[in-house]
C-alpha distance (Angstrom), angle and dihedral (degrees) to the residues before:
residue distance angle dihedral
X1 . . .
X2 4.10 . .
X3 3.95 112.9 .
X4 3.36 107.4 -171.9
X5 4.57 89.0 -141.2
X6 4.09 113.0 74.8
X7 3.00 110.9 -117.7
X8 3.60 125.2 -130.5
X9 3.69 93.2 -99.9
X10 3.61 92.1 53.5
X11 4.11 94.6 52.2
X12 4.17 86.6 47.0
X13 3.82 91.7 44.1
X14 3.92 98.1 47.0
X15 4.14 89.0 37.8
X16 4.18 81.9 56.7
X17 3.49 93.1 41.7
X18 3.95 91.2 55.0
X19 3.57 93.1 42.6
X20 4.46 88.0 52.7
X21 3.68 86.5 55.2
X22 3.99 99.4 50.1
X23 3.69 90.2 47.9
X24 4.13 95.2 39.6
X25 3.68 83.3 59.0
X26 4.18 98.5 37.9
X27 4.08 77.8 58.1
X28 3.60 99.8 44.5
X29 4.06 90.4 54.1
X30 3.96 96.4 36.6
X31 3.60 116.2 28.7
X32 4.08 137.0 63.3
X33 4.34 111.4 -57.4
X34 4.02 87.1 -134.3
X35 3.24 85.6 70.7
X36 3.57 98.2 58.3
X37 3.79 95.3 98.5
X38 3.88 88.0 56.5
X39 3.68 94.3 54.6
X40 4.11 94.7 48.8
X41 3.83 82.4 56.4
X42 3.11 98.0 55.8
X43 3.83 98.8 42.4
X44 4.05 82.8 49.3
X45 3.78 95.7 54.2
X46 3.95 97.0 28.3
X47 3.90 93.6 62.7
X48 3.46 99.0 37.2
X49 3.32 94.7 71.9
X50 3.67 92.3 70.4
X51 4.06 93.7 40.7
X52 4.05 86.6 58.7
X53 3.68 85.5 47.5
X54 3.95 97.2 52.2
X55 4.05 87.7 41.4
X56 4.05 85.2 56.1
X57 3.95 79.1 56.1
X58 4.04 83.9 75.2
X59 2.90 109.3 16.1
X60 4.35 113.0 156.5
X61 3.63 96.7 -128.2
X62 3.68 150.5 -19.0
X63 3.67 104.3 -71.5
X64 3.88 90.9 44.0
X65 4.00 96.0 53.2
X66 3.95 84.4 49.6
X67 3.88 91.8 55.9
X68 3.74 91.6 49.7
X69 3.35 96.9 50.2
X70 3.95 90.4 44.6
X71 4.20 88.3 48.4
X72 3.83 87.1 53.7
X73 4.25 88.0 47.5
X74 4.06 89.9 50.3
X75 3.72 82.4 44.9
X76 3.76 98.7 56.5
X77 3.15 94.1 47.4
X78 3.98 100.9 53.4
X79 4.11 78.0 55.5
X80 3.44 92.8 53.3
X81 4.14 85.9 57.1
X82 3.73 95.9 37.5
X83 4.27 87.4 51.0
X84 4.06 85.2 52.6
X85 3.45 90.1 51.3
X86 3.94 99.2 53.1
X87 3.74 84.8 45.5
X88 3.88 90.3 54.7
X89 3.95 89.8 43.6
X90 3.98 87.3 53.9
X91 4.21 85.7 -127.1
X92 4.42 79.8 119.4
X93 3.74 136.0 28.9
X94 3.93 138.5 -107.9
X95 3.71 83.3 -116.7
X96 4.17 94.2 43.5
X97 3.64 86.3 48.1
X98 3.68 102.9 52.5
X99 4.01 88.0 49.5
X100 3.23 96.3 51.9
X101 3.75 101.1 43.9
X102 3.76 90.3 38.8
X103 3.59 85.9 64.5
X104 3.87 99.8 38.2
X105 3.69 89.3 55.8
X106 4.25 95.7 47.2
X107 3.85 74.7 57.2
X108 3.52 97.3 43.3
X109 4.16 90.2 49.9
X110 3.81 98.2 45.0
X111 3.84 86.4 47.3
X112 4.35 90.6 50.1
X113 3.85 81.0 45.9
X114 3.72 98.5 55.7
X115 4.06 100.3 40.4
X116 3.70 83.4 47.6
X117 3.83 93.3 55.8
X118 4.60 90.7 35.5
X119 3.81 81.9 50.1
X120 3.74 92.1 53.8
X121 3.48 94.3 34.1
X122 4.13 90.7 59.2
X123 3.93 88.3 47.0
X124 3.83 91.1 61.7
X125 3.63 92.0 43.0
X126 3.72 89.3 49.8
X127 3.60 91.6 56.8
X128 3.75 102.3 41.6
């Protein structure tokens, strides 16, 4: 499954994944300590997105590059939620927020997008 160009997917993913980590760590210096577990969440879920993605990148067959890419979906959307919740604990920004999870959900739809067209793409193959 390896194509040696990233994909567009893969720039948006890492770019997200970067921008988790700069703000995981902003929080961790400047915001409330109880928080703390919230923020490791969120770091967790936020760049694993783009590690599913990159595993997809080599993934050993079919059914295997489908599951990554449906790992990274489940995983962008748990971010989503955990994003929502900093923004209710007042640890983030309305602004923050929407940037973030304007960004997690352009990943989340061009990831829906391609396991809809793999999944489709392994049904013709199946019946050929």
């Amino acid at each position: 499954m390896y194509e040696n160009s990233e994909s567009i997917l893969m720039v948006k993913s890492d770019a997200f994944s970067g921008r988790i980590v700069k703000m995981v760590r902003y929080l961790h210096s400047n915001s409330d300590k109880t928080l703390a577990p919230l923020f490791n969440q969120v770091l967790r879920s936020g760049t694993s997105i783009a590690a599913n993605i990159r595993e997809a990148q080599f993934a050993q067959s079919r059914a295997d590059f489908i599951s990554k890419l449906h790992i990274a979906a489940k995983e962008a959307n748990e971010t989503r939620k955990w994003l929502k919740d900093l923004l209710e604990g007042d640890a983030i920004t309305l602004d923050q927020f929407q940037s973030m999870d304007n960004d997690c959900n352009e990943i989340l739809s061009i990831l829906v997008s391609s396991l809809k067209t793999s999944k489709r793409n392994a049904q013709i193959i199946i019946k050929s």
